[in-house]
C-alpha positions, 0 to 999 in steps of 0.5 A: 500500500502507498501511502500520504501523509499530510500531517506530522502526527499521521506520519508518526503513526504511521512509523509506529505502525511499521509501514514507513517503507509504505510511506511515499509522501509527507510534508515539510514539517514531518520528521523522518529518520535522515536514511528515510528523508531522500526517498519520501516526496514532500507534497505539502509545503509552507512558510519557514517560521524559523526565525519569527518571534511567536507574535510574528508567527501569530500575525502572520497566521491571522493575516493569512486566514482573514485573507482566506489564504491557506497557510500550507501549499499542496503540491498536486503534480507531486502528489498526483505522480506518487499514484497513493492508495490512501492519505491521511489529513485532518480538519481539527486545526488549520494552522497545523495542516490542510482541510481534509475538504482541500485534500479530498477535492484536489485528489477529485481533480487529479482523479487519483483513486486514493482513499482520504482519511481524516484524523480529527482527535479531540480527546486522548481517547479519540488520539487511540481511535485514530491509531486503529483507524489508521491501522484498519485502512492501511489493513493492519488492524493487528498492529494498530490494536497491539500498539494501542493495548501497549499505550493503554498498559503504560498510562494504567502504570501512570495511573496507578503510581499516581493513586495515592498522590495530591493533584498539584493544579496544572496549567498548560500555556500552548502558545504564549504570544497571545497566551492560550490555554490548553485545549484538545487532549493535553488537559487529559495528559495532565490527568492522566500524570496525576495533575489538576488541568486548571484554565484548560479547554478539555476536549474543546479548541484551545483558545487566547487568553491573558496572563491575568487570568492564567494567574487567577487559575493559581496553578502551582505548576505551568506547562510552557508547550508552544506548537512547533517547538522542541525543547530549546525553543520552549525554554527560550519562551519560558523564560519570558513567561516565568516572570508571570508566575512568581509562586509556580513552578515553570517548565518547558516542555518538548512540545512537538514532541509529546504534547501537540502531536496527536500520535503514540508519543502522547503517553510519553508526554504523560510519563513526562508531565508525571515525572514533573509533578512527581518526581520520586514515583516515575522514572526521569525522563530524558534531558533533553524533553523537559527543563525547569525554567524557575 
């Protein structure tokens, strides 16, 4: 099976799944093995924000969408040569990837046979079926149930370490230029660590914010977890955010990889948050995945 990905997060489903020799196109943002990179096509592509402040990256995504612009850019030609058999996209947010509607119309266009998948998680569990659904139409069921059974296994460990523990209020800053509060599933991360989720949006789109009302929250840990950011950039926003929070706790988080991208590596965000509110009942996890700003 030839298969698409236009998302981060499907790509990393795919690999866990064990069909990245199945995975012939991807996007500019998904991150593969450097062995894998020189024969998978890119097929969508998009502004370089590196560089951009996070204001400068928010003013440029509101431009563009008051604009009715996209901010990715499908390369049809590309997509059309790979001949794929199906193409996972999203329509959960459009800073993060294509509509699954531009995806499916384009491939109308092309008239290409591929089957198109949405993956739309709004909750952790929904981030479990998107795994076996993903598994089911790349006709590997058995591996997407085993994979989920083994994430399953390893938060009932989290859980059950967490027990008898307090629950320390939580706050997750997702972007911090306006400040948002988290949404989606990282609230279900917090609890599942043994956290109290506090000016979070479960379940639901995170939204702007202000600093004020982070505050009044009284969060005794904050989360800084800024979309598109591994560990240094986070750390780097979290010194400016630290200042906000005087009696709290504040940490930076690897935020691409374990809070944001909705794919297996979720739970070792979990095992990380957990790490971070309780440190003597799970195992440290790895230097380079969270920092103690102040």
């Amino acid at each position: 099976m030839r298969l698409v990905s236009l998302l981060p997060s499907a790509t990393e489903i795919v690999y866990a799944l064990g069909l990245a020799e199945d995975l012939v196109g991807v996007t500019f943002e998904c991150e593969l093995p450097a062995a894998d990179r020189a024969g998978t096509t890119v097929v969508v592509g998009g502004r370089d924000t590196r560089g951009m402040s996070p204001g400068e990256i928010d003013a440029y995504v509101k431009g563009q969408l008051a604009a009715g612009a996209d901010l990715y850019t499908l390369h049809a030609g590309a997509l059309a040569g790979l001949d794929p058999d199906l193409i996972l996209t999203q329509d959960l947010c459009r800073v993060c990837a294509l509509p699954a509607g531009r995806v499916a119309d384009a491939v109308d266009h092309l008239g290409c046979r591929a089957d198109v998948l949405s993956l739309d998680p709004y909750t952790l569990e929904d981030v479990f079926g998107t795994i076996l659904a993903v598994g089911t139409a790349a006709r590997v069921p058995d591996r997407a149930e085993a994979l989920v059974d083994g994430l399953r296994a390893r938060l009932a460990g989290v859980t059950a370490a967490m027990a008898d523990r307090p629950r320390r209020r939580v706050a997750v800053v997702e972007w911090v230029d306006p400040p948002f509060g988290a949404g989606h599933w990282i609230p279900d991360q917090v609890r599942a660590a043994g956290g109290e989720p506090v000016a979070g949006h479960p379940g639901a789109r995170s939204t702007p914010t202000t600093w004020a009302a982070l505050r009044a929250a009284a969060p005794e840990v904050v989360l800084v977890t800024p979309c598109g950011f591994h560990l240094d950039g986070a750390a780097d926003q979290a010194a400016a955010v630290a200042p906000h929070f005087p009696d709290a706790e504040v940490w930076a988080v690897d935020a691409d990889g374990l809070i944001v991208r909705a794919g297996p590596r979720l739970v070792d965000g979990v095992e990380a948050i957990a790490a971070i509110l309780h440190p003597d009942a799970v195992p440290a996890p790895p230097p380079d995945r969270v920092r103690r700003v102040a």
